[in-house]
C-alpha positions as CSV (number, residue, x, y, z in Angstrom):
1,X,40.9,-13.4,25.2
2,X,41.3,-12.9,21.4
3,X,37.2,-12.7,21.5
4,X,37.1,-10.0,23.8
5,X,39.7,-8.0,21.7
6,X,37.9,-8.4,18.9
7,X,34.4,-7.3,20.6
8,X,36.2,-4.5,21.8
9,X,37.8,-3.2,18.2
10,X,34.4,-3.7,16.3
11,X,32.8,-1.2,19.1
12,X,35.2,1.0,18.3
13,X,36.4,0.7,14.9
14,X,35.2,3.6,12.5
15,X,35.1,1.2,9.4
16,X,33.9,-2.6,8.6
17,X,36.5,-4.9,10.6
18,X,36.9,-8.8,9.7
19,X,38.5,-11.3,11.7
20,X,40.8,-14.1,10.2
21,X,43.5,-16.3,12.2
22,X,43.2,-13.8,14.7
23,X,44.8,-11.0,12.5
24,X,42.7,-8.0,12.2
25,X,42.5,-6.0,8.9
26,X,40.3,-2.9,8.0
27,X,37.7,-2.9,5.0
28,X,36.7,0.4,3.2
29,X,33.3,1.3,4.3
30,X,32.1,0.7,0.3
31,X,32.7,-2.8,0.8
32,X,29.5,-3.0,3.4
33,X,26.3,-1.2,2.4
34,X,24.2,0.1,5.6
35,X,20.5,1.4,3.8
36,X,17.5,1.3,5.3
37,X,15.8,-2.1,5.1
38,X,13.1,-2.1,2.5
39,X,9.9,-2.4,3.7
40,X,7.6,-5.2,2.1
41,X,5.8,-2.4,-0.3
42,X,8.8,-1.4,-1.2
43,X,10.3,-4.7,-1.8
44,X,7.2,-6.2,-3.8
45,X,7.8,-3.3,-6.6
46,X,11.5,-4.3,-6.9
47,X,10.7,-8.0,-7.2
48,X,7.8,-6.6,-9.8
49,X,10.7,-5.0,-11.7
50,X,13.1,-7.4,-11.5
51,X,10.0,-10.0,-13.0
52,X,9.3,-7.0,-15.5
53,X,5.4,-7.6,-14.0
54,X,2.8,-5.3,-13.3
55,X,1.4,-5.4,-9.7
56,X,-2.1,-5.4,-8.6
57,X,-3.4,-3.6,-5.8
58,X,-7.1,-4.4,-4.3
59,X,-9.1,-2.2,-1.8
60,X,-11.8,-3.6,0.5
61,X,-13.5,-2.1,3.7
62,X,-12.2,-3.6,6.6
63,X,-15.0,-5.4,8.8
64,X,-17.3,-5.6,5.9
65,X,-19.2,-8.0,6.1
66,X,-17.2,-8.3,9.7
67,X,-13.8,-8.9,10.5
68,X,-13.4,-12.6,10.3
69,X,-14.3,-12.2,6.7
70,X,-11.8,-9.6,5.9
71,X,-9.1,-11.7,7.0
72,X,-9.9,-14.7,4.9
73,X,-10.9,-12.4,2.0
74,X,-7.3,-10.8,2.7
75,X,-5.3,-14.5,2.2
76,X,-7.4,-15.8,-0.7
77,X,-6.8,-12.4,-2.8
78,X,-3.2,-13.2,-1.8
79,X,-3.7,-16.4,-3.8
80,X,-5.4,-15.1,-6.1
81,X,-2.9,-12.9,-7.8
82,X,-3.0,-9.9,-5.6
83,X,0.5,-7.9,-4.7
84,X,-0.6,-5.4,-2.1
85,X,-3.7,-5.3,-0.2
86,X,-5.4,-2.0,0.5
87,X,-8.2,-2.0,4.2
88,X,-10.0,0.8,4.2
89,X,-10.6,2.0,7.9
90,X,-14.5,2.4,8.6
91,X,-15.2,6.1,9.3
92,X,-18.2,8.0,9.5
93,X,-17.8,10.8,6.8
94,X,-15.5,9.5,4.4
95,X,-15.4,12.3,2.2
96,X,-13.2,11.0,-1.1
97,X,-15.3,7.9,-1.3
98,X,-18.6,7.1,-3.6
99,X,-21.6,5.2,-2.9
100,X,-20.2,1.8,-2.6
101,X,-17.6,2.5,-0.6
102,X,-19.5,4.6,1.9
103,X,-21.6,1.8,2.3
104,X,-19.2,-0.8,3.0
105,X,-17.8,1.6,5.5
106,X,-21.7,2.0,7.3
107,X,-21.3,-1.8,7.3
108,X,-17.9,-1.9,8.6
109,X,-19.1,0.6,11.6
110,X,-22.3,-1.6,11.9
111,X,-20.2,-4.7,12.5
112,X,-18.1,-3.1,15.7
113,X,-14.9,-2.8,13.5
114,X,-12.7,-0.3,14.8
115,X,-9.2,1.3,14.2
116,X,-7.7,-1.0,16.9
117,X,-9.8,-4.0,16.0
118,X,-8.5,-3.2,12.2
119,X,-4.5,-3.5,13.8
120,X,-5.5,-6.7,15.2
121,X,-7.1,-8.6,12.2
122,X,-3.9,-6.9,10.2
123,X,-1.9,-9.6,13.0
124,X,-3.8,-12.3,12.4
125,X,-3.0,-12.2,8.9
126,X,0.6,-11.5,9.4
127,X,0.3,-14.9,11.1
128,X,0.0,-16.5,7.8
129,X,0.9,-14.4,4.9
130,X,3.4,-11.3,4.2
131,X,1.0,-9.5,1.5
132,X,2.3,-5.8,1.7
133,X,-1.0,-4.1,3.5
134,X,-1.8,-0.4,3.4
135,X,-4.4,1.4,5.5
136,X,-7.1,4.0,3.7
137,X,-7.8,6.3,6.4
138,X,-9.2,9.1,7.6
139,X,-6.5,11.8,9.9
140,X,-9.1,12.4,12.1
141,X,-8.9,8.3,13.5
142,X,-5.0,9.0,13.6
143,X,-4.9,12.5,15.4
144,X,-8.0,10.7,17.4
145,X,-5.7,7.7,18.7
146,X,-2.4,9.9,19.0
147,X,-0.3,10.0,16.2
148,X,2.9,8.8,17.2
149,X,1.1,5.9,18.8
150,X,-1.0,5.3,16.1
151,X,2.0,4.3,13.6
152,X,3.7,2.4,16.1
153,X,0.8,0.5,16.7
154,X,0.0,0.3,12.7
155,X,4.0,-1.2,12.6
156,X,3.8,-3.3,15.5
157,X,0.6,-5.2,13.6
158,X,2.5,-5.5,10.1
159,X,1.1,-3.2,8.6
160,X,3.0,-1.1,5.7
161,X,2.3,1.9,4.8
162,X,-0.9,4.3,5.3
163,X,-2.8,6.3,2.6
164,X,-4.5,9.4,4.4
165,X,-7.1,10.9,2.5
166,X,-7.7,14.0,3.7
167,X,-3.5,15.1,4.9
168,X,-2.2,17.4,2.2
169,X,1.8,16.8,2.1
170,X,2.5,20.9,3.0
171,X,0.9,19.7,6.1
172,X,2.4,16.2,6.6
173,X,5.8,16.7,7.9
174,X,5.3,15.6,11.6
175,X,4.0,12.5,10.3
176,X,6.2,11.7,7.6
177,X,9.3,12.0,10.1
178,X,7.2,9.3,12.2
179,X,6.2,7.2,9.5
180,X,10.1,7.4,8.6
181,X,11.1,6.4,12.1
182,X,8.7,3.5,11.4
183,X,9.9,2.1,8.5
184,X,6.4,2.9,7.0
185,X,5.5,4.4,3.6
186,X,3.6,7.5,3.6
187,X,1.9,7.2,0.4
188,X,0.7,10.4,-1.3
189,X,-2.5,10.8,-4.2
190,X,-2.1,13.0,-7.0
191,X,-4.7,13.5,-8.9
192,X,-6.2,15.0,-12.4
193,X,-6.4,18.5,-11.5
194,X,-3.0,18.4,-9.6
195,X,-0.6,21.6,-11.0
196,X,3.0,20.7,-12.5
197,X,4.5,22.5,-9.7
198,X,2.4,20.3,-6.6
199,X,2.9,17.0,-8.5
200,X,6.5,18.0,-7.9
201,X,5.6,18.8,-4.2
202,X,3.7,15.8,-3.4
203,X,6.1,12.7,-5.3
204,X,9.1,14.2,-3.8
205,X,7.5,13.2,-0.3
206,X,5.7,9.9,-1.1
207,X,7.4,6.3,-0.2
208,X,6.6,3.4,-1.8
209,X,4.5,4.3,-4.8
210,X,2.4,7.0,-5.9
211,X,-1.5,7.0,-6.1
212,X,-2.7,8.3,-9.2
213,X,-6.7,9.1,-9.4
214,X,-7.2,8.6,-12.6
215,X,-10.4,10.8,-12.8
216,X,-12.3,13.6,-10.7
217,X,-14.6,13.6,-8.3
218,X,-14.8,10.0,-5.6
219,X,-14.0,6.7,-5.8
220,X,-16.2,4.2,-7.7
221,X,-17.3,2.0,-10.9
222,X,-17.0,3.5,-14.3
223,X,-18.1,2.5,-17.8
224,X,-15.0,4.0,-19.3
225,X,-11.7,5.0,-17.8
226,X,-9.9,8.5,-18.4
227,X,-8.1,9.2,-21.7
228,X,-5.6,11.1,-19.9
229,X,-3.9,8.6,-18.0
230,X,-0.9,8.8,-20.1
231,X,-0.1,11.3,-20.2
232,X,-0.3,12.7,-16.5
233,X,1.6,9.0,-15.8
234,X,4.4,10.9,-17.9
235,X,4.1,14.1,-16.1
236,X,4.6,12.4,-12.7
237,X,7.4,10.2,-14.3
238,X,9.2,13.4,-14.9
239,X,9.9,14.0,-11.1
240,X,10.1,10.3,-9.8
241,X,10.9,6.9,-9.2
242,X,8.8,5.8,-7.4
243,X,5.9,3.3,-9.0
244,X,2.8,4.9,-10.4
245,X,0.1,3.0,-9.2
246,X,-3.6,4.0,-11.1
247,X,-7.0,3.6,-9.6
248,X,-10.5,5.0,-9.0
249,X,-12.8,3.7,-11.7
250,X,-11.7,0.6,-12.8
251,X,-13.5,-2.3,-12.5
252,X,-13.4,-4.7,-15.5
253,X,-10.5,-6.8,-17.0
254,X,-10.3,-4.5,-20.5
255,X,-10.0,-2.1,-18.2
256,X,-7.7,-3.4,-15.8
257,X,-5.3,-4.4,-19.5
258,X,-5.6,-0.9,-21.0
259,X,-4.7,1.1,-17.3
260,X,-1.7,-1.7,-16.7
261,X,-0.2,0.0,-19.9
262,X,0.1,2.9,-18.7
263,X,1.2,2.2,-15.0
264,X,3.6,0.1,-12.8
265,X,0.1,-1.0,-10.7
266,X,-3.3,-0.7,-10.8
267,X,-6.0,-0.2,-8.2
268,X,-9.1,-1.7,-7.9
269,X,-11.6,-1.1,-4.9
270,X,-15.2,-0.2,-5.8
271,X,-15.9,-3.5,-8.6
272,X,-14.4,-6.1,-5.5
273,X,-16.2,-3.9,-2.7
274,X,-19.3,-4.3,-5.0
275,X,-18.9,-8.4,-4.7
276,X,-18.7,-8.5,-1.3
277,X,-22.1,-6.1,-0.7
278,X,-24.0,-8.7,-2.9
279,X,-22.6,-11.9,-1.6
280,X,-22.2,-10.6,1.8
281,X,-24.1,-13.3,3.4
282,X,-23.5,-15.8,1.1
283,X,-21.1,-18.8,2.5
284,X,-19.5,-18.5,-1.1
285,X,-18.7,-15.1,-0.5
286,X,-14.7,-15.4,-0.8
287,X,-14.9,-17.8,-4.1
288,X,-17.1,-15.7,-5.8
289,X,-15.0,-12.7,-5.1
290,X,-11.8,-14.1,-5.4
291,X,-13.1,-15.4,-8.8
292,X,-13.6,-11.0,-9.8
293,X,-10.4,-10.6,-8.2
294,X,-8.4,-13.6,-10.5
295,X,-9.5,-12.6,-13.9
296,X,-8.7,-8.8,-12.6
297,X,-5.2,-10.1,-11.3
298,X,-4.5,-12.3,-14.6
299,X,-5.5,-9.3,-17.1
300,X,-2.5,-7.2,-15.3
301,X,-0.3,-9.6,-15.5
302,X,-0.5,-10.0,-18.8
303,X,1.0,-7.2,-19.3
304,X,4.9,-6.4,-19.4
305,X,6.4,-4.1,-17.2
306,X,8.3,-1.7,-19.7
């Protein structure tokens, strides 16, 4: 009887209730907390914090050289130092991307991978590991697939949050109130040649962290990284939170060192792509970019979170 009562009163009881020797007492809301649940993105830059690290984020085209491969690729980077794991959806004009990068996504087309096959591989590694993975893609494969479907198909496999190239924020706020619905985190680029007044614009809609291109023009290998990094990092600072994460370029440990100084993360895709195109058919394919991928990983976190 005294069960049912108490079923009843929590049902109905506008604040916290708890139930000792069947006496009932009410708690201030306060001493409960109701927030929305972090998702794993969000929650490997607060353990990052708290460890005063900086994280490391790698890119790779999903299916290339096929989609068996990106899943193992996916849980040895995991081992290999990586915090969040970036799979670039194969599509066939990928605009923001450079040589490389197009090509690994020609290969990822040439092996069958699609955007559904992508949301299947992304649950098979949720089978064995809980790396925080973000989709590069293309709107036109969302708005293709439905959008709302799309990103609760995208949650439903585990993934985390989705970077969309080619959606400017003014014209994002459909999706963002689904990716929101979805626990997801819709993150945003700025880049270089971004005005005070949009870098305002753009961080103030980003979850998780912000993507910082840390030069003009597409994504790929440089000799030497911007000298400007610090001070747009500071800029964006200025109207966020949110971790500043710094890629397009970098492909060396020095580099890797001197970008981690100025950022809570660092992005790496073109240098790791770049392994996989010329060991593609190797059987040592995973150790010998998983060896890159280490000494990238171990130069980052070499460097304390300020």
């Amino acid at each position: 009887m005294w069960e049912n009562r108490a079923l009843f009163i929590l049902c109905l009881c506008p604040a916290p209730v708890s139930i000792r020797s069947g006496i009932f007492s009410v708690q201030p809301l306060a001493v409960l907390s109701f927030s929305r649940r972090m998702n794993r993105i969000e929650q490997c830059f607060d353990r990052l914090r708290q460890a005063t690290q900086k994280g490391f984020i790698v890119y790779i085209g999903a299916g290339d050289p096929n989609l068996e491969t990106t899943e193992r690729l996916a849980l040895a980077f995991e081992k290999a130092g990586v915090d969040v794991l970036e799979l670039g959806v194969p599509f066939s004009d990928p605009l923001a991307d450079g040589l490389v990068n197009q090509l690994a996504a020609q290969r990822g087309l040439e092996s069958g991978t699609t955007p559904r096959k992508v949301l299947e591989t992304v649950a098979k590694i949720r089978k064995q590991s809980q790396i925080p993975i973000v989709l590069y893609i293309y709107f036109n494969l969302i708005h293709r697939w439905g959008m709302e479907k799309f990103i609760q198909e995208a949650k439903r496999a585990g993934v985390d949050g989705l970077l969309v190239l080619d959606l400017p924020p003014e014209e994002g706020d459909a999706y963002e109130k689904r990716m929101a619905e979805a626990g997801l985190c819709n993150i945003y680029l700025v880049a270089p040649t971004t005005p005070d007044e949009r870098i305002e614009l753009i961080v103030k809609r980003a979850k998780g962290f912000i993507y910082y291109v840390s030069r003009e023009g597409v994504t790929g290998m440089q000799q030497k990284v911007s000298d400007t990094i610090a001070q747009m990092t500071s800029k964006i600072r200025a109207h966020t939170d949110l971790p500043i994460a710094v890629g397009f370029g970098i492909s060396n440990p020095d580099q890797a060192r001197f970008v981690a100084q100025h950022a809570e993360a660092i992005v790496v895709g073109s240098a790791v792509v770049n392994q996989i195109a010329e060991h593609g058919k190797s059987p040592r394919l995973v150790e010998q970019a998983s060896s890159l991928v280490r000494s990238l990983g171990e130069a980052v976190k070499n460097v304390n979170h300020q």
